[in-house]
N, C-alpha and C positions, 0 to 999 in steps of 0.2 A: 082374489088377491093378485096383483101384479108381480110380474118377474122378480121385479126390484126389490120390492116389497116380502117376493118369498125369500131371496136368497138373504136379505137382511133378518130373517128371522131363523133362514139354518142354520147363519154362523152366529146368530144370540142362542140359540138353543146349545150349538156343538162349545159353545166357551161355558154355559151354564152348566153343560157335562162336565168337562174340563175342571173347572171351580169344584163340582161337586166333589169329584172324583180327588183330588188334592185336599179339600175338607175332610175326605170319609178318609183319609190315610192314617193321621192319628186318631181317631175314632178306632179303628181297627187294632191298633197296635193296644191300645190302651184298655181295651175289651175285655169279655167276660171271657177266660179259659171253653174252647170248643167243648161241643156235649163227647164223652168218648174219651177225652186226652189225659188217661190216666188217673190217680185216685183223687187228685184234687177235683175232679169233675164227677166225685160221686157223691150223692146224699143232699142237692139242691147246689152243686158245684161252685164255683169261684168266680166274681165278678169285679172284686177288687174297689176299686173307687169310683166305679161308673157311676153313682149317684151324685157322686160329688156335683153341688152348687156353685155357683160363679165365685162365690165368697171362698169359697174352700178349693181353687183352683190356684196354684204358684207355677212359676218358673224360679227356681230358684240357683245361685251362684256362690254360693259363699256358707262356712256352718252358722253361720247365725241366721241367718232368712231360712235355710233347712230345719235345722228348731224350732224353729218360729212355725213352719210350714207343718211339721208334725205332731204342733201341738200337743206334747208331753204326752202322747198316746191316747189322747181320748179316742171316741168311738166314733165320730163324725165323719162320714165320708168325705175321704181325700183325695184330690189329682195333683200331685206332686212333682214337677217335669224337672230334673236336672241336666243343668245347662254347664259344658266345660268341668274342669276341677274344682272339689272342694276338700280339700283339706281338714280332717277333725283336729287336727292339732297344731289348733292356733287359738287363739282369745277373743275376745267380742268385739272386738275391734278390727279383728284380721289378721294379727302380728302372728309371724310361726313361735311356734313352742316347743324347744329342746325338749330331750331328756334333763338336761341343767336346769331347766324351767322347772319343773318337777318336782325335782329333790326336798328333801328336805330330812330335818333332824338330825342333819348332818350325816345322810348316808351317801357314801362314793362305793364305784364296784371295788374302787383297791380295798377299801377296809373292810366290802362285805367280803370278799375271796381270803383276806387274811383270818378271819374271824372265823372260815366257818371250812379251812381247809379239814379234809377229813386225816389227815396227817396229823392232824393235834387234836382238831375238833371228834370226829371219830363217827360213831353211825347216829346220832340223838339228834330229831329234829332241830335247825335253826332255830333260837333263841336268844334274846336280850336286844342290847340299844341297838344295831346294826340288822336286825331284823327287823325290831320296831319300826325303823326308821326308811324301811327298804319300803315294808309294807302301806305305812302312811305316802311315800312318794308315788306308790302306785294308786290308793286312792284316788291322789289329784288327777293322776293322767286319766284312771277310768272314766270321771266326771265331763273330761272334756269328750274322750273316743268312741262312749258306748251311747248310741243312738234308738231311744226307743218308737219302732215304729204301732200305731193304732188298728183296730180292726178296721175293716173298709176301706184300705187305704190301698193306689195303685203309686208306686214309686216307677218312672218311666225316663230314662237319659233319652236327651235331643242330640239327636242326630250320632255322628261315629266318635264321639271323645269324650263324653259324659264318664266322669270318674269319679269313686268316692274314695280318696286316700287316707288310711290311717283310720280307717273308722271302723266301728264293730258296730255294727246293724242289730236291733235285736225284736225281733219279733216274739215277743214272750207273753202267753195267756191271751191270746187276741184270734180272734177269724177272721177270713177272708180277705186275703192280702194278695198282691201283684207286685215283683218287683220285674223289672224287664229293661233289657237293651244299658245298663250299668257293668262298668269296668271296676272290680274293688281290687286295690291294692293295697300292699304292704298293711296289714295290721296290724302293726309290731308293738310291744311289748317291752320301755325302757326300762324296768325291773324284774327282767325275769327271779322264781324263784328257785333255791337248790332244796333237793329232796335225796337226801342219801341213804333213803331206803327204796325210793324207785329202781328195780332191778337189782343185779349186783354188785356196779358199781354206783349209784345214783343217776338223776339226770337234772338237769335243768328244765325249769317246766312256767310255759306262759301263758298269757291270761286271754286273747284278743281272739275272736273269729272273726273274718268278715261279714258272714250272716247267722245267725244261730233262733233256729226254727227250736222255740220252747213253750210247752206246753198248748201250741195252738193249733187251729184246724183249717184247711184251705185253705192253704198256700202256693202259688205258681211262682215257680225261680225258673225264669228262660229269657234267653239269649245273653247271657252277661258272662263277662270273662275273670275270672281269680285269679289273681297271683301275685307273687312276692315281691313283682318288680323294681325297685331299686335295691331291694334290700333282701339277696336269696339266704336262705341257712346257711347253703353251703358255704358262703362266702365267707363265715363266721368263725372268731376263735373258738377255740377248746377253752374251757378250763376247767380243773381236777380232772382231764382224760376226759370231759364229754364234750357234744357242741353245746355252745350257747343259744341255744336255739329261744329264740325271738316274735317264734310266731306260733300258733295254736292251728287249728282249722281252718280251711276256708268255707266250708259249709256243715252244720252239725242241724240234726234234728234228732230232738233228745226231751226226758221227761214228760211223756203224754202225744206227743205231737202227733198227730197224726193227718190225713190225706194229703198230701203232698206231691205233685208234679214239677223236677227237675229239669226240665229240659232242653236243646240244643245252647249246651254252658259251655265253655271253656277251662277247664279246671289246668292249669298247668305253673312247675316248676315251685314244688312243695312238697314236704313228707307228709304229716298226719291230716288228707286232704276230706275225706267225707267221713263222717261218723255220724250211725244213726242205731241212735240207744248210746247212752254214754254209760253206765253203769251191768254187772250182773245182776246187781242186787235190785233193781230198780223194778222187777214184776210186777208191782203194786201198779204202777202208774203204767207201765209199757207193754203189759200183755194184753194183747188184743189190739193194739194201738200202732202206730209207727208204721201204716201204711203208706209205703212210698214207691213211685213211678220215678225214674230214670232212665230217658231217653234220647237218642243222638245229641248225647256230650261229647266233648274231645277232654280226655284225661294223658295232658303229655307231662314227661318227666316228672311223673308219679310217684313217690316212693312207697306208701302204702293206703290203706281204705280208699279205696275207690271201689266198693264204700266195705264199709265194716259195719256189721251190722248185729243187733241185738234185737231177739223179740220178733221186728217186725215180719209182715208180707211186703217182702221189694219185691217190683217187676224190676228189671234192667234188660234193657233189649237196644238193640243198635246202636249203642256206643262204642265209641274209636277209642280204642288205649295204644297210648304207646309209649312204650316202656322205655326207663333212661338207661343211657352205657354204662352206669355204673351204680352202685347204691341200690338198688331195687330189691322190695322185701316182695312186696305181695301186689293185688289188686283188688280179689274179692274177699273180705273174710267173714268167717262164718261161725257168727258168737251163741252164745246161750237162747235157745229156742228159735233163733233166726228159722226165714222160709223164705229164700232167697230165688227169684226165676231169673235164670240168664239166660236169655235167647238170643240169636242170632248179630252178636258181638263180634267185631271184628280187633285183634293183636297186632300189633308192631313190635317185635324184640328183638333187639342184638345176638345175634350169636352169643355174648355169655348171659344171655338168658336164659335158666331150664325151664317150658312152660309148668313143666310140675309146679313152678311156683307160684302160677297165678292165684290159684287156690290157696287157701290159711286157712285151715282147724284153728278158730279158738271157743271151744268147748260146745261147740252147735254138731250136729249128727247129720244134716241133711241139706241139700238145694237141690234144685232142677238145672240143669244144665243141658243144652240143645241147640244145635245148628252155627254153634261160632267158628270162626277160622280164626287162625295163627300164621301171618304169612301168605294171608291167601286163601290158605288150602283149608279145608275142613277137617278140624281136630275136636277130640273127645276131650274136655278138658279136664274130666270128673276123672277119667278113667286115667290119664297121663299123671294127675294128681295124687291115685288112691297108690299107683305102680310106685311112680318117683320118692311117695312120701310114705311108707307103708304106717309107721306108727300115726297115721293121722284119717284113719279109714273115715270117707262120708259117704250116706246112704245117696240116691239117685233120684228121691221123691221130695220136694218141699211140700206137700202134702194139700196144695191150691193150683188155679188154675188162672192168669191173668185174663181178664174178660175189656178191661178198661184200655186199648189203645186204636190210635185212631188211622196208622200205615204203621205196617212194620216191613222195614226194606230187606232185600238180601244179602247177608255179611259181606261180601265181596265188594257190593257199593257203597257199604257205610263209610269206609273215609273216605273217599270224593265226597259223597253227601254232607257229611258232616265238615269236613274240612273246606266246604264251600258256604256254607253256611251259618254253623255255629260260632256263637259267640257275639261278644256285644259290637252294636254296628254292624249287623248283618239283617234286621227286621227289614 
């Protein structure tokens, strides 16, 4: 071969690398969960839509080609790529959709809050035309927000702005799912309903998560960012003395679900943020089940379940919290049969933070607790819990051993790691 000849073939080779190597980028992204990365990689692990056929590959921009792409849930392997914002709450056409869009039988909030003030009305569930009518206007809206996705299906945002607003994702009775590098906001809820037997003053109570893992098996949530963004709780009126709070979860796995890997998410600025096991009564379905991995997330301006947990075996290891100035309930809580392993977590709190609070007793006896810091420094957090809270004593064994991760970093680095990394538009 001639000089000429060779160097005209280095630089077709180094551009074939080039090409390849830009080919194999989403290929990678869009891949099966690594062997090792937590529970969704146990028992023949998670591969998502890699099957997917040319015919069953979208880019999609808008909720009606997103429908269309996920195909009312069958089972068919899907690659799903979301491109910019979509919107669940607009019509097939595209036009946005009020809460005024919605309504209907003549239900407005002025006449539900006069109808149903506990000041006349009294402690007896919501009843008659103004509940009726409450209830049929949230039909409509669920119809347009709640998004079912199929088994084998990977849901993957292009590039750093891939958003899904106002939509409730549901992944319900299905295996092996991918969703990755997606922004979900605002899920909100234009009918919240009132429950004046919630607690002891009532509360107001909404319907939307942004993802909500039910009843299914192997599932990968990573790198995607949660939150309320235009639309916070806090922002929101009172009424009868409570918030109006407008938004539900931003991630739940509940009823059966089980193997699940969470990880490098961004969870922030929300109260009732991870819940897994929604019920006590639920053992039927959730004992033995609701095995979930949570790993370098960022949970900022928290207010509480990060995560709350029931039943299951959660790992949680090198996630960033960091706790908001004000408002803050809890972080980890610890429900009925939970076995809960927190390893080497690292805290952010305000001075009027007491970490005794990270911890919540609700009706669970036990977690593993090991190697987190607070601030830096290495704190007991079981033991700062059991002192600060005495009526709320937890034993020190969740009674397993995490065997399923694939690095686990040391607390002191995990927020540079995670805050460098996590979250959507970071793959």
């Amino acid at each position: 071969m001639s000089r000429r000849h060779a160097r005209v073939a280095a630089v077709l080779c180094c551009a074939s690398l080039v090409l390849g190597a830009l080919a194999a980028t989403p290929a990678a992204a869009q891949g099966a969960l690594p062997a090792g990365d937590g529970w969704a990689s146990a028992d023949g692990g998670t591969t998502g839509g890699a099957q997917a056929d040319k015919a069953h590959t979208f880019t999609v921009t808008n909720r009606a080609e997103l429908v269309k792409a996920l195909g009312d849930g069958d089972a068919t392997p899907r690659l799903i790529h979301v491109k910019g914002t979509i919107d669940a709450n607009t019509d097939d056409a595209g036009k946005p959709l009020s809460c005024a869009d919605y309504a209907t039988g003549g239900y407005s909030l002025d006449a539900y809050l006069k109808a149903y003030d506990p000041a006349t009305w009294g402690k007896a569930a919501p009843s008659g035309p103004q509940e009726d009518a409450r209830a049929a206007s949230a039909a409509r809206q669920y119809e347009r927000v709640e998004l079912k996705v199929g088994s084998h299906t990977t849901l993957l945002g292009v590039g750093r702005n891939a958003r899904l607003l106002g939509a409730g994702l549901q992944i319900r009775g299905v295996d092996n799912v991918i969703v990755r590098n997606l922004t979900f906001e605002d899920a909100f809820d234009c009918f919240p309903a009132w429950d004046p037997t919630d607690g002891d003053d009532g509360n107001w109570n909404s319907e939307y998560d942004n993802l909500v893992v039910y009843g299914s098996t192997h599932v990968r949530v990573d790198h995607n960012t949660f939150t309320d963004g235009r639309r916070p709780d806090s922002a929101q009126p009172s009424y009868y003395g409570r918030l109006y709070q407008q938004h539900d979860g931003e991630l739940d796995v509940v009823r059966g679900a089980d193997l699940v890997t969470a990880s490098w998410n961004v969870f922030t600025d929300h109260d009732k943020t991870l819940m897994i096991g929604n019920s006590d009564s639920a053992g039927a379905t959730d004992r033995g089940k609701l095995r979930v991995t949570l790993h370098h997330n960022l949970f900022k301006n928290i207010v509480e379940r990060a995560p709350r947990v029931r039943f299951g075996k959660v790992d949680a290891y090198n996630n960033h919290f960091v706790a908001p100035k004000s408002g803050y309930a809890y972080s980890w809580g610890v429900g009925v049969e939970s076995q809960l392993y927190a390893e080497a977590n690292a805290f952010t709190v305000p001075s009027s933070v007491d970490p005794a609070k990270i911890i919540k007793k609700w009706k669970g006896t036990a977690l593993t607790v090991k190697n987190n810091e607070v601030g830096g420094k290495a704190a007991d957090l079981l033991a700062l819990h059991n002192a600060g809270v005495p009526d709320e004593q937890l034993g020190g064994d969740a009674g397993w051993t995490p065997s399923l991760r694939t690095r686990v970093d040391a607390p002191r680095a995990v927020p540079g790691i995670v805050g460098k990394d996590a979250g959507a538009g970071r793959l």
